[in-house]
N, C-alpha and C positions, 0 to 999 in steps of 0.2 A: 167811562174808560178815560185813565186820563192821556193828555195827547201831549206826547212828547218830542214834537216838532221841531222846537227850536231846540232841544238838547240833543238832538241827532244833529243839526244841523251843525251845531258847535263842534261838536265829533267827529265829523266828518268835512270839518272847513279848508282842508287842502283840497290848492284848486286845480291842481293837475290830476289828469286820471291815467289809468292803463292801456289805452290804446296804442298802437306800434307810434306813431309818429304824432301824440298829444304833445304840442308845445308849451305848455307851459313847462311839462313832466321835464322836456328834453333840455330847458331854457336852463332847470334847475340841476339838469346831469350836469352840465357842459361848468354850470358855473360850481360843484362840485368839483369836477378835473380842475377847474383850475387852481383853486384852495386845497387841493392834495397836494400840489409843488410847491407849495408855501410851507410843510410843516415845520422846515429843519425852524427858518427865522419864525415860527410862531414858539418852538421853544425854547429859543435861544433869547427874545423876544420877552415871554413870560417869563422865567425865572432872571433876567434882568429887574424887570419891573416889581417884582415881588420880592425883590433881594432886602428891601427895607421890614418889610413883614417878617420876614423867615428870621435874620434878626431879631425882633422881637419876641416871636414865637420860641427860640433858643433860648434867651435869656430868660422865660416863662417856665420853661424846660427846667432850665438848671435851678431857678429858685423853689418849684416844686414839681420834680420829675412825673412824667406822665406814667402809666402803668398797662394802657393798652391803648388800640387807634380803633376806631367805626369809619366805615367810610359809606354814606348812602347817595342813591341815584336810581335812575330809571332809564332802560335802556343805553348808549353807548356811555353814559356817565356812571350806571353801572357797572356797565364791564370794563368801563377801566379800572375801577378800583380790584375787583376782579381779578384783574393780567397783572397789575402791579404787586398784589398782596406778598407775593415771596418776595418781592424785590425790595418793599418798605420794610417785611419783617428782618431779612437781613441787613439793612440800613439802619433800624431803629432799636434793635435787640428786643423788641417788643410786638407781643401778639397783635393783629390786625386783624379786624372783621370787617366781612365788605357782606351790604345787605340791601336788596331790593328796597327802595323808602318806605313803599307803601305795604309793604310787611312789617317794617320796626314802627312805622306809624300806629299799626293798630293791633301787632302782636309784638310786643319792643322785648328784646332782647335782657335779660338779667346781666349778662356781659359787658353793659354799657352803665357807666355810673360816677362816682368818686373815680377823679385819676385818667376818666377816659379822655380822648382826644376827637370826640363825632365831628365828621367830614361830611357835608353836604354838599352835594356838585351838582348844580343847574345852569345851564347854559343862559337861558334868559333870566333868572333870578327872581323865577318866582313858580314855578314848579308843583304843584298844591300837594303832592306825596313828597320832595323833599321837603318841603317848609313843613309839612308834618313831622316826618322822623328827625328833623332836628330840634321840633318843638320837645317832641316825647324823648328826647335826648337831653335837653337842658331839666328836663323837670327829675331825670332822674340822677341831677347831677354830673352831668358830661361838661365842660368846656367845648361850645359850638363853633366852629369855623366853615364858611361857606365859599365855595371857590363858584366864580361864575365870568361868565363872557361880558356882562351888561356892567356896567358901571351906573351905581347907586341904585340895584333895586332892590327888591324890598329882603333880598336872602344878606345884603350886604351890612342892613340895616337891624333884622332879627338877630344873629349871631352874634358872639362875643366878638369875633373875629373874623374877616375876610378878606382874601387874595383875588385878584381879578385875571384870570386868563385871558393873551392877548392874541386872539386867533379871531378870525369871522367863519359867522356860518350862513354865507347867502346860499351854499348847497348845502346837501345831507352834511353831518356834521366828518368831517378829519382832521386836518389841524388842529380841529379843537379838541377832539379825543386824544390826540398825543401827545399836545400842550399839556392837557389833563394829567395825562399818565406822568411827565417826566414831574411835572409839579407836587403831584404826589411822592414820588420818594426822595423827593429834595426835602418834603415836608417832614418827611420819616425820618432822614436823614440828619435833620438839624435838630430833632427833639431828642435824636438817640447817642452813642459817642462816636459815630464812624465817622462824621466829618462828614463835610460838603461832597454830594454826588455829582456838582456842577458841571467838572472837567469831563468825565465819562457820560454825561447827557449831551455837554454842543458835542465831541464826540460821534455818539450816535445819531444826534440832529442830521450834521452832514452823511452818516449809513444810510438813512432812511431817503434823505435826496437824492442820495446815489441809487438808490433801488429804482424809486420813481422816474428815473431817466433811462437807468441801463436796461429794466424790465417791460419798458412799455411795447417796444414792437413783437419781444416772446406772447405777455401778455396778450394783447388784440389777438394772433393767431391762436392761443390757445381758445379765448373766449368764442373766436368763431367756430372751435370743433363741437363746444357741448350749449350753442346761440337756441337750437331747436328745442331745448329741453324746458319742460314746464315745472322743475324740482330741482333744487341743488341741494345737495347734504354736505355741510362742513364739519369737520370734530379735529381735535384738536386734546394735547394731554397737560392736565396742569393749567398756567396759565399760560397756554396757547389754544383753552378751550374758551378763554376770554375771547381772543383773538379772533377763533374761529364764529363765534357771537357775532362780533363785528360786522365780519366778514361775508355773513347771511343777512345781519341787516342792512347791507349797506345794496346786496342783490335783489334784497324784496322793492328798497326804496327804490332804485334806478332801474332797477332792467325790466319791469319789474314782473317776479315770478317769485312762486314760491320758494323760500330756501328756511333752510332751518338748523343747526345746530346742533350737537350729542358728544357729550364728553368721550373721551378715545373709547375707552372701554363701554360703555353702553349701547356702542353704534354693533358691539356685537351680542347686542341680547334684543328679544320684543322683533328679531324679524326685518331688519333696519332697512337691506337691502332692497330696494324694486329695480327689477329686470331694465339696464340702459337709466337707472337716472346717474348722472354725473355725481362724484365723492371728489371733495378737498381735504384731503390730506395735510395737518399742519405739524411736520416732526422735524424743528428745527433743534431736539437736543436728545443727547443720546438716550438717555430713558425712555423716549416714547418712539422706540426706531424699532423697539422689536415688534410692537403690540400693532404698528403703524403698517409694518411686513404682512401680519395677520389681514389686517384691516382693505389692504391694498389685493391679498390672495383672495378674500371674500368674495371683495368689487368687482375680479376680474373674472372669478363665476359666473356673478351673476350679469355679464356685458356690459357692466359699469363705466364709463370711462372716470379716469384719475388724474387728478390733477394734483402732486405731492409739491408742498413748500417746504427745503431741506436744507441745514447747513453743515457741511462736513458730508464724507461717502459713506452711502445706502445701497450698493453693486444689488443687491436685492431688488429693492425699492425702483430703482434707476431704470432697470431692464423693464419692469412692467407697467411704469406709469409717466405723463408726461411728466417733467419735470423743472421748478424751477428753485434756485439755488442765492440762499444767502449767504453773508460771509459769517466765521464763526462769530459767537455772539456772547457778553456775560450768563452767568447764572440768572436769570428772573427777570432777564430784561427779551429776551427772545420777543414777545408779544407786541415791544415798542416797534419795531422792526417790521417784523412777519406780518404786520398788515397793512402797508404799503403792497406790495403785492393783491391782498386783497383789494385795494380802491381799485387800483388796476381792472382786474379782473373784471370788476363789477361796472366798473364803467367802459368798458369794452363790450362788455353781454348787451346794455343798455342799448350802445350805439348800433351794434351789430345790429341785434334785433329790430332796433326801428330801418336800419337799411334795406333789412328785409321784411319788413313787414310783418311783427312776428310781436302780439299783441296777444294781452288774456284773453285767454276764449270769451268768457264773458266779464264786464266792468258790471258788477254785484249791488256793489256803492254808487246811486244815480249821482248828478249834481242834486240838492235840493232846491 
């Protein structure tokens, strides 16, 4: 039998565990919160620094036009590309694919080829599923660019091209995820004719620090009404089911309990609902405000509590779920937004829960 000891171990090498009041877990909440209020200057920050790149990526552009974008990643690197994909296809007049790495790695997409534009996003820069699908990207002909937080490693080195995001991730990743996301349709944006998104990104930068200040005391209270719950279900329509991704992984990471994910419409098929778990509701535009009404009449069946992230009035919605409110927002950019709120939240459950002592039943994953 062969023993695979040290390869669990690798896999399991994070050294905080689940216990209510494990310090390491908590050392890496807290240093999380504080890299949340950093995001407006890590974007304003990044596309600074990258302004020489995108430059020349433009001039690459106009000498021979691109004809679509790829964008790979794994987890929150994924779904940014994910949340952004309306927002670069209208910025670039051009179709956009955003694909789990380790899917294009070994079932590569025919989509990807002459013309294309493959986007690899690894925070440490070196990633072995994105360094894959950018590999199976180049070989099919793509022009590779790798966007990463590390400066000189080896994703910056493989690629034709790379941007360096200027964000830290000493906690779960944020900053770095919206660094990501505004980078990415500046990158859309300068391949395609609509001009620099620059102005409407610092813009936003400052929306998103306004959340992170004006939402924190709603937030804590909210998080302490559903602290007890061992499941969170977030959904979300469009790309604020990116959003809503985030949003769960950022619950699993810090607080940490099970949370998970389901695109708006799914969460009403398969059975979704169980009796009192907590629903986040993410219907910051008007298309997903009806389907969100459904969603929210479900939950309140089943003694769900809700938790709706809203911009613009929901008299519906408003009456039967907690509620918290952002300002209105562009087409396809809602997701850059709407998860501030989530860090919120998630690091609220975290804290709460260790104040009360309110830990996995059982930690599954020993140390090794």
């Amino acid at each position: 039998m062969t023993d695979f000891t040290a390869r669990l171990r690798a896999l399991t090498a994070e050294p905080s565990r689940d216990d209510a009041r494990n310090e390491a877990r908590l050392g890496r909440v807290q240093r999380t919160r504080d890299e949340m209020g950093g995001q407006g200057k890590a974007i304003r920050d990044t596309l600074a620094s990258a302004a020489p790149g995108l430059d020349g990526l433009a001039r690459m552009a106009a000498d021979t036009p691109f004809r679509h974008i790829a964008v790979f990643g794994c987890g929150d690197s994924w779904f940014a590309g994910m949340a952004m994909r309306h927002a670069m296809e209208t910025a670039s007049s051009l179709p956009v694919l955003t694909v789990q790495a380790l899917d294009h790695a070994h079932y590569p997409s025919l989509a990807v080829g002459q013309g294309t534009l493959a986007i690899g996003i690894s925070s440490g820069g070196n990633t072995p599923a994105v360094m894959q699908a950018v590999a199976a990207a180049a070989r099919q002909g793509a022009i590779t660019l790798g966007l990463t937080n590390t400066e000189g490693s080896p994703i910056t080195h493989s690629c034709d091209l790379s941007l360096i995001v200027q964000a830290t991730r000493r906690g779960w990743p944020t900053q770095a995820t919206s660094a990501t996301m505004a980078l990415l349709v500046e990158i859309a944006a300068r391949i395609g004719r609509a001009g620099s998104r620059a102005g409407l990104l610092d813009e936003l930068a400052g929306v998103i620090d306004a959340q992170i200040d004006g939402l924190d005391s709603q937030c804590r209270s909210l998080a302490g009404g559903i602290a007890s719950a061992n499941l969170v279900l977030t959904t979300g329509l469009g790309p604020n089911y990116a959003a809503a991704s985030i949003g769960a992984a950022k619950i699993r990471e810090l607080s940490p309990i099970h949370a998970f994910a389901l695109p708006l419409e799914e969460v009403h098929h398969y059975r979704s609902f169980k009796r009192g778990d907590p629903v986040i509701v993410i219907a910051t535009d008007p298309a997903a405000r009806e389907r969100a009404l459904d969603t929210v009449l479900v939950a309140e069946d089943a003694d769900a509590p809700v938790i709706a992230i809203l911009s613009g009035a929901a008299p519906a919605i408003e009456t039967r779920a907690q509620c918290l409110h952002l300002p209105n927002l562009p087409e396809g950019f809602e997701p850059l937004v709407s998860i501030a709120p989530l860090h919120l939240l998630a690091y609220h459950l975290a804290v709460i829960r260790a104040e009360r002592g309110l830990g996995a039943p059982l930690n599954l994953i020993a140390t090794p």
